[in-house]
C-alpha positions, 0 to 999 in steps of 0.5 A, a space after each residue: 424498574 420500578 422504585 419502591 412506593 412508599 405513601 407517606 404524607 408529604 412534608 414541605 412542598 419543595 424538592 431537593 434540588 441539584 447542589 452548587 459547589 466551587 471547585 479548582 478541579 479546572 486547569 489554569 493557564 500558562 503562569 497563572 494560579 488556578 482559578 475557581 469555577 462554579 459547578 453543580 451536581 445532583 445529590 446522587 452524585 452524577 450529572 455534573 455541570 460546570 457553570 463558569 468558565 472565565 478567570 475570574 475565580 467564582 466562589 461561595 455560590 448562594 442559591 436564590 430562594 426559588 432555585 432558577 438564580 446563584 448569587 457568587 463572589 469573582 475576585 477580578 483577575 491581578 486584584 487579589 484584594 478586590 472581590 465582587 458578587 455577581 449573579 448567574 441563572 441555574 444554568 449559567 447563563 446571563 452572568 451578571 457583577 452586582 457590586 463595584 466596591 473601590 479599591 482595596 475593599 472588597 465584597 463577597 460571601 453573598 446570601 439571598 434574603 428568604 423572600 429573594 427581595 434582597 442579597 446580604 453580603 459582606 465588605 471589607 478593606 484593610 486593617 480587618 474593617 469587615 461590615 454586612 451590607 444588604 443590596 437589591 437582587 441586582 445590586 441596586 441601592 446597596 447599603 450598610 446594614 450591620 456593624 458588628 464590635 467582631 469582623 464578621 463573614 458569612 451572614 445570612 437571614 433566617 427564614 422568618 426574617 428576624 434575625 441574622 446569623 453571622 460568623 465573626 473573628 475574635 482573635 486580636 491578629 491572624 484567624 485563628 479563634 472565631 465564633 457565632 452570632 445573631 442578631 435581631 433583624 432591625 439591629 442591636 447588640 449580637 447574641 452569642 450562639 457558639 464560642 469556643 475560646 481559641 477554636 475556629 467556630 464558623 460556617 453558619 447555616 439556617 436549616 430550612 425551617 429556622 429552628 436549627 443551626 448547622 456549623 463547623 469547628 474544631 472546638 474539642 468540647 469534652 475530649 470529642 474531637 482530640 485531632 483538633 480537626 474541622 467537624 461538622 456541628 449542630 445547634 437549636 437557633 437559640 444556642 442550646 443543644 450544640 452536637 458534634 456530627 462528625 467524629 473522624 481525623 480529616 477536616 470536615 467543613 462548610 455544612 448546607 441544608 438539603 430543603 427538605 431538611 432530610 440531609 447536610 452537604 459539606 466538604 470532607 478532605 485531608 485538610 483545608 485544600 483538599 475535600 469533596 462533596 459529601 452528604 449525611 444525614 442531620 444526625 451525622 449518619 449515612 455519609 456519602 461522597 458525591 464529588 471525586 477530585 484531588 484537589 478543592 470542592 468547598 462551600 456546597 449550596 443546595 438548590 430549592 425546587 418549588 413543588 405543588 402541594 401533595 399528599 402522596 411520597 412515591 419513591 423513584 423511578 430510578 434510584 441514580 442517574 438520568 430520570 424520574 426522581 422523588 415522585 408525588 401524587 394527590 387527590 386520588 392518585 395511588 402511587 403505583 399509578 403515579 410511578 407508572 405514570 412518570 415511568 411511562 413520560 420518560 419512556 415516551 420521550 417527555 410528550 407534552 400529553 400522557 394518558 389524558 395529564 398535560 404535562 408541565 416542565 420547567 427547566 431549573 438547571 440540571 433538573 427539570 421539575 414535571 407536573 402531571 394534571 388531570 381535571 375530571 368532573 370531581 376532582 383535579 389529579 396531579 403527579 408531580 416529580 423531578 426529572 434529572 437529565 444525563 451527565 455533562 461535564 462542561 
């Protein structure tokens, strides 16, 4: 059946991809403990995919700017204190180590600049000696680029490039107090966005046009929070406007930003070793599980799909599972003719042609983005939509 047309303008020309997470769900062999592998699932919560499958525990997953790459951290199996980055394509393949830190150092929590000419990440050794180093998108000249007074984790750059948000630890031993930070892109002295004193404020994330920071912390501001649990936050780039998201007695963490800017992906559990996969919407409302597991799903990362630019928003085909998703038209084309259209390709086994529209796939994991166009005397029709294959697990 046919979903609902709605015709509103369209917003960025991007869709919501599919949503890469690590998990522990997989068995360890004989002696070993278990080992993280890297998954991906689309926002309704089907179509689950394992990308790795080693035992080199595959962590912190960081989608590239135009959805076809992940950057991940490994750590080397009997060398726990010897975390790498690597890189892998939206399907698995091609699994590639970028860095080759030397021993009892380590590098890790990767993030792709906003133009995927470069990769920030973090290195750090013993005695909490912790510094943001910036390498080309396959290791290449890597270099130190900041060195903040606080050991930090998890920096990434913002979407104009002109600041660099980061988490650092400010408690004098253990990890117990954290705070957020940004500092201009060229260097200087940090800013101080978020900091509780003695809360574990963290998990930074740009929103996709920069003007918003999502975090967790379990800051009890103004009696909010009295369980003292990981909530999901919200705060303007600047620091101002700080907003508890979620409000319950489990811990909440990890947020991502769909980008369309329309949701949060983050980790809900009972506590730090046991959450899945959920989503809501920037407001903290319409929560919905997508990931069922009894054990860990952590750091979820929402995949970039680039799309022609539109002026129509049609709705689906079907509303879950394997189909026509997120349908969009313009120049003339309704969206009734646009739903129809996407409709009647899937019915007839995803031909190159359909009434008179070549027809364009490209494969991004999981999804395949599908462009419709049509060139008559006066204009160019496009129909453009996500195509979300059938479930597979391994």
């Amino acid at each position: 059946m046919l979903g609902l047309a709605i015709c509103a303008p369209a917003g960025a020309d991007v869709f919501n991809g599919r949503i890469a997470f690590a998990s522990l769900r997989t068995d360890p062999t004989m002696g070993q403990n278990p080992a993280g592998d890297v998954f991906t699932i689309s926002p309704d919560g089907t179509g689950l995919r394992r990308l790795t499958t080693n035992p080199a525990n595959d962590r912190q997953p960081d989608w590239s700017p135009d959805g076809r790459d992940i950057a991940y951290t490994i750590s080397k199996p009997n060398a726990s204190a010897n975390f790498e980055v690597a890189r892998m394509t939206a399907t698995g393949q091609q699994p590639r180590q970028l860095t080759t830190t030397e021993t009892g150092q380590a590098s890790s929590q990767p993030s792709w600049l906003p133009d995927a000419s470069a990769i920030l990440f973090r290195r750090s050794g013993p005695g909490r000696v912790s510094t943001i180093w910036q390498m080309g998108p396959f290791g290449e000249s890597p270099q130190l680029r900041f060195q903040p007074p606080h050991a930090p984790l998890y920096p990434s750059m913002s979407p104009d490039r002109r600041r660099v948000l980061f988490t650092a630890i400010m408690s004098p031993t253990g990890d117990t107090d954290r705070a957020i930070f940004a500092v201009a892109a060229g260097g200087g002295e940090p800013t101080t966005l978020f900091d509780v004193p003695g809360a574990f404020d963290s998990g930074p994330a740009w929103s996709p046009d920069g003007t918003q920071i999502a975090f967790e912390s379990n800051a009890n501001v103004d009696g909010a929070n009295p369980e003292g649990d990981m909530e999901i936050w919200k705060m303007a780039a600047d620091g101002s406007r700080q907003t508890q998201l979620t409000h319950n007695a489990v811990h909440d963490e990890g947020p991502a930003w769909s980008p369309n800017a329309g949701l949060l992906a983050y980790t809900s559990g009972p506590d730090n070793e046991h959450g899945d996969i959920h989503v809501m919407t920037p407001e903290g409302e319409h929560q919905r599980q997508l990931t069922t597991y009894p054990g860990e799903d952590e750091s979820p990362d929402w995949q970039t799909i680039p799309a022609p630019r539109t002026d129509k928003r049609c709705g689906n085909v079907v509303e879950v599972g394997p189909g026509a998703h997120d349908v969009r038209a313009r120049r003339g084309v309704a969206c009734r003719t646009a739903l129809a259209l996407a409709a009647r390709w899937v019915r007839a086994g995803r031909p190159k042609r359909i009434r008179r529209f070549a027809v364009a796939v490209e494969d991004f994991g999981g999804m395949r983005r599908v462009v419709l166009t049509r060139a008559d005397r006066r204009r160019r029709k496009l129909v453009a939509f996500l195509y979300q294959s059938g479930t597979r697990t391994g």
